[in-house]
C-alpha positions in Angstrom: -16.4 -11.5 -6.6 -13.1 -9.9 -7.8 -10.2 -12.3 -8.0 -7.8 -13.0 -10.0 -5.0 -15.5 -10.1 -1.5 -14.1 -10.4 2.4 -15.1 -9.3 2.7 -15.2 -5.7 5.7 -16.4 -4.3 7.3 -18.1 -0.6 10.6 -16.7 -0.1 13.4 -18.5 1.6 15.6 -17.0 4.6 18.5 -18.8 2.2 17.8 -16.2 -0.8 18.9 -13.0 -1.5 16.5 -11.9 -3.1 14.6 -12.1 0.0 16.8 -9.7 1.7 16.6 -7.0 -1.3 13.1 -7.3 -0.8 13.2 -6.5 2.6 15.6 -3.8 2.4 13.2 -2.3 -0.7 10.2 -2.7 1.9 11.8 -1.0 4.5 13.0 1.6 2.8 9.7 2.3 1.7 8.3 2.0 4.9 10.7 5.0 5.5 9.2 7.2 3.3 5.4 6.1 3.1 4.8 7.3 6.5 6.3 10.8 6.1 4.1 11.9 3.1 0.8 10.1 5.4 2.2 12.3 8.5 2.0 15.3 6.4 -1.8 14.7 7.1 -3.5 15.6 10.5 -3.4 12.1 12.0 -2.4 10.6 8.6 -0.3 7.8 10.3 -3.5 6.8 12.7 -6.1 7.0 10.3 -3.7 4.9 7.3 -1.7 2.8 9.0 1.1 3.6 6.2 3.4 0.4 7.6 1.1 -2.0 6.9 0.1 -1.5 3.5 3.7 -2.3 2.3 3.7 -5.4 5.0 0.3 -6.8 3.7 1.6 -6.6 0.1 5.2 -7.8 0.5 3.7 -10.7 2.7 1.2 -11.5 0.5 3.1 -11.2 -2.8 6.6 -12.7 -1.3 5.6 -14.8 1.3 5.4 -14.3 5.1 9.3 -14.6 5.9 9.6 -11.3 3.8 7.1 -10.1 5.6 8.0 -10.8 9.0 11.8 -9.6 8.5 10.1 -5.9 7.1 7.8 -6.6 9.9 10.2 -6.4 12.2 13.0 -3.8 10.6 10.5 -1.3 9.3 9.0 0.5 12.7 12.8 -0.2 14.0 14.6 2.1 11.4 11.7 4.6 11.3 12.7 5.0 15.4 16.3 5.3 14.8 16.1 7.0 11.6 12.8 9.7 12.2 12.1 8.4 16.1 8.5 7.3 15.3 7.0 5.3 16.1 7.8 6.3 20.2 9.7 4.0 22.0 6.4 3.0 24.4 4.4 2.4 20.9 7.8 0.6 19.0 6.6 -2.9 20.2 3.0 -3.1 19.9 3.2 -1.5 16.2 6.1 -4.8 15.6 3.4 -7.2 17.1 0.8 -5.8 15.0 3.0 -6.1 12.0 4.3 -9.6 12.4 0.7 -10.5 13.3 -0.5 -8.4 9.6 2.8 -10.6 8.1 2.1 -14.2 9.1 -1.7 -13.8 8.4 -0.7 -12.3 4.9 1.7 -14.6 4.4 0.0 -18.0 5.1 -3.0 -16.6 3.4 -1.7 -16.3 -0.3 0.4 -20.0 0.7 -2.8 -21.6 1.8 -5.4 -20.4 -1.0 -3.1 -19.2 -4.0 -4.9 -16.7 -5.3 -5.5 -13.3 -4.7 -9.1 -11.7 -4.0 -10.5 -9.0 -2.1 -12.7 -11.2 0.3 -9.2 -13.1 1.1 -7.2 -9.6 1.7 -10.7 -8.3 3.5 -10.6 -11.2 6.1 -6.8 -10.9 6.5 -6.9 -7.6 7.6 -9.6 -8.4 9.6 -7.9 -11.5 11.3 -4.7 -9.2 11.9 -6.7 -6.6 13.7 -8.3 -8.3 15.9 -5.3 -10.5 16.8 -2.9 -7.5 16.6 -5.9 -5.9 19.0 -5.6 -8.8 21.6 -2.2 -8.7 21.8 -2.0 -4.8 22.2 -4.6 -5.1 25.5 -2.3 -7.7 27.0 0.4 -5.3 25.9 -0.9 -2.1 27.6 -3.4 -3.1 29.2 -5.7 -0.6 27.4 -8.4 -1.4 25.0 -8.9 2.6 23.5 -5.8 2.0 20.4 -7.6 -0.9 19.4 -11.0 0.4 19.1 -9.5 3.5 17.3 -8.2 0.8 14.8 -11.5 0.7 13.9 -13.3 3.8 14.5 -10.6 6.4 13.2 -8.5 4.2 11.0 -11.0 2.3 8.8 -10.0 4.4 5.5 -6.2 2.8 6.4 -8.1 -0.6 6.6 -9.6 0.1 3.5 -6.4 1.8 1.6 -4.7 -1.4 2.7 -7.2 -3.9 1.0 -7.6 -2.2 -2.2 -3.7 -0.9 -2.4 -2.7 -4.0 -1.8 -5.1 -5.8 -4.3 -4.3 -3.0 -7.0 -0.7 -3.5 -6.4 -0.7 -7.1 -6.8 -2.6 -7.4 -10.1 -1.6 -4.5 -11.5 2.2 -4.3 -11.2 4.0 -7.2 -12.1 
């Protein structure tokens, strides 16, 4: 089992560092997205958002997560109008969902391995899933979660692992 133990952190809302972290994960989550969309369905199939929510929850804690949670797919609409206004709130459910689970993950078990970030994307999902049916009403997005955006699932578990133990 790969795991390894390395500095995780919970950010306050009182720091300021947790803000310039927030601002650096939004910004990224500015650009990330518009090298994926260069792709044919590059933003469905990797889910480009929440690769830099999973690691900045998981590394920082969830309150970093939850404010880029919650500012990223908002400046992406004012700034590049994706995500649509009809598809704004599920993607910031989905994200604060991804955030929290992240977040109390690393808190809880204080370490970092691949079956943890495997069952936190999982969790996130399938929660994030629920609360888009109630949302819409539809079940199809969620199943395409799955069906057409398992390399994103995958990119996000390995990314996120690679990014945590290798850049310090």
């Amino acid at each position: 089992m790969m795991e390894t133990k390395t500095k995780l952190y919970a950010l306050n809302f009182q720091e300021v560092k947790t803000y310039l972290l927030v601002v650096a994960f939004v910004l990224c989550n500015m650009v990330l997205p518009q090298l994926f969309h260069l792709i044919p369905q590059g933003g469905i199939i990797f889910a480009p958002l929440s690769l830099v929510i999973l690691a900045g929850s998981y590394k920082f804690g969830w309150k970093v997560g939850l404010l880029a949670a919650i500012c990223s797919p908002l400046a992406n609409h004012v700034a590049f109008g994706l995500p649509a206004w009809g598809v704004l709130q599920v993607m910031a459910l989905k994200l604060v969902v991804l955030a929290l689970a992240a977040g109390l993950t690393a808190q809880y078990f204080r370490r970092l391995s691949l079956p943890l970030l495997v069952g936190v994307v999982l969790v996130s999902e399938v929660l994030g899933g629920l609360g888009e049916w109630l949302l819409t009403g539809g079940i199809a997005a969620t199943v395409a979660d799955f069906t057409i955006g398992w390399p994103g699932m995958l990119l996000q578990v390995l990314g996120t692992y690679a990014l945590i133990k290798y850049l310090k």
